[in-house]
C-alpha positions as semicolon CSV with decimal commas, in nm:
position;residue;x (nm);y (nm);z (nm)
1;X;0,000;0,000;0,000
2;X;0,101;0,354;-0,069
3;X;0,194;0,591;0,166
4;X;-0,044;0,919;0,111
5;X;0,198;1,119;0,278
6;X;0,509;1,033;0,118
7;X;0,295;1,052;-0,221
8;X;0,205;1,450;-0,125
9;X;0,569;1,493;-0,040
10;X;0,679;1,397;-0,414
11;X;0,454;1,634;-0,552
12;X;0,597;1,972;-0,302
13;X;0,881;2,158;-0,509
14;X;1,256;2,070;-0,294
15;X;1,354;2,392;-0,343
16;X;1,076;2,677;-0,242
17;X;1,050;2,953;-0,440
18;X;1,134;3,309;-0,217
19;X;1,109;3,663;-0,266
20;X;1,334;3,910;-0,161
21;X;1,482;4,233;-0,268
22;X;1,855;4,269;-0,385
23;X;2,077;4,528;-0,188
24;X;2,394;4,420;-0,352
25;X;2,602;4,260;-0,593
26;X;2,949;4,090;-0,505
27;X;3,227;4,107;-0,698
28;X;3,215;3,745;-0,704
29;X;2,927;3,780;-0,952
30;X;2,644;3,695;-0,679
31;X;2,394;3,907;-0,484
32;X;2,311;3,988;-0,194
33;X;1,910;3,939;-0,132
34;X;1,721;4,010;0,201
35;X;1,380;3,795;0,232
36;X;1,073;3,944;0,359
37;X;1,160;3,763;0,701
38;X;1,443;3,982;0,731
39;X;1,721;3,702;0,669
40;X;1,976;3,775;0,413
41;X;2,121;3,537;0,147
42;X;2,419;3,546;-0,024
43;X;2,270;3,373;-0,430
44;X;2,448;3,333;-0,801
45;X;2,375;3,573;-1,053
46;X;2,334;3,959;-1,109
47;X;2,039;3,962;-1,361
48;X;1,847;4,177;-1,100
49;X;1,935;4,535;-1,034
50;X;1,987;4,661;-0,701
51;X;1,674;4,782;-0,539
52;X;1,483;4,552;-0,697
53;X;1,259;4,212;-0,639
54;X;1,407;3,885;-0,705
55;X;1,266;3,543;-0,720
56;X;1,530;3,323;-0,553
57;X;1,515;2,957;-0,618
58;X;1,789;2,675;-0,525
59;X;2,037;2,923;-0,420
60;X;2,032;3,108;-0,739
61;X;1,833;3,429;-0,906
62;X;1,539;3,322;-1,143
63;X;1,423;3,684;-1,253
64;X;1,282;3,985;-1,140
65;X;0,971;3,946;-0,941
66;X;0,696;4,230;-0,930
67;X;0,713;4,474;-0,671
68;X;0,412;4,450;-0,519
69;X;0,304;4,536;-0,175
70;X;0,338;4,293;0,080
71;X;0,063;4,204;0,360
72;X;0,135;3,985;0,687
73;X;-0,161;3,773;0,843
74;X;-0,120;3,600;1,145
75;X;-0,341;3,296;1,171
């Protein structure tokens, strides 16, 4: 029989997909990105300007994300 649980666990991404806005780029040719949380990540590429939203995804810039206000609920 088939674990439901492990068979929903295949199906969630590995690597999430975050959000956070670029304040620098290394000479190293990554960037610096701090998340909405407040963390900050050190990720490859420079395709984003500084200042501006990035979709990070396994350590790495995807593209520029909107910028687009941001709400916090607390369930």
């Amino acid at each position: 029989m088939i674990n439901p649980w492990k068979r929903l666990e295949q199906l969630l991404p590995q690597d999430p997909l975050l959000v956070g806005d670029v304040i620098a780029h290394n000479i190293d040719g990554t960037s610096t990105v701090q998340l909405l949380d407040g963390r900050e990540l050190r990720v490859r590429g420079q395709t984003v300007a500084v200042g501006q939203k990035a979709f990070i995804q396994g350590g790495e810039i995807r593209g520029q994300a909107p910028n687009l206000a941001v709400s916090q609920i607390t369930v």
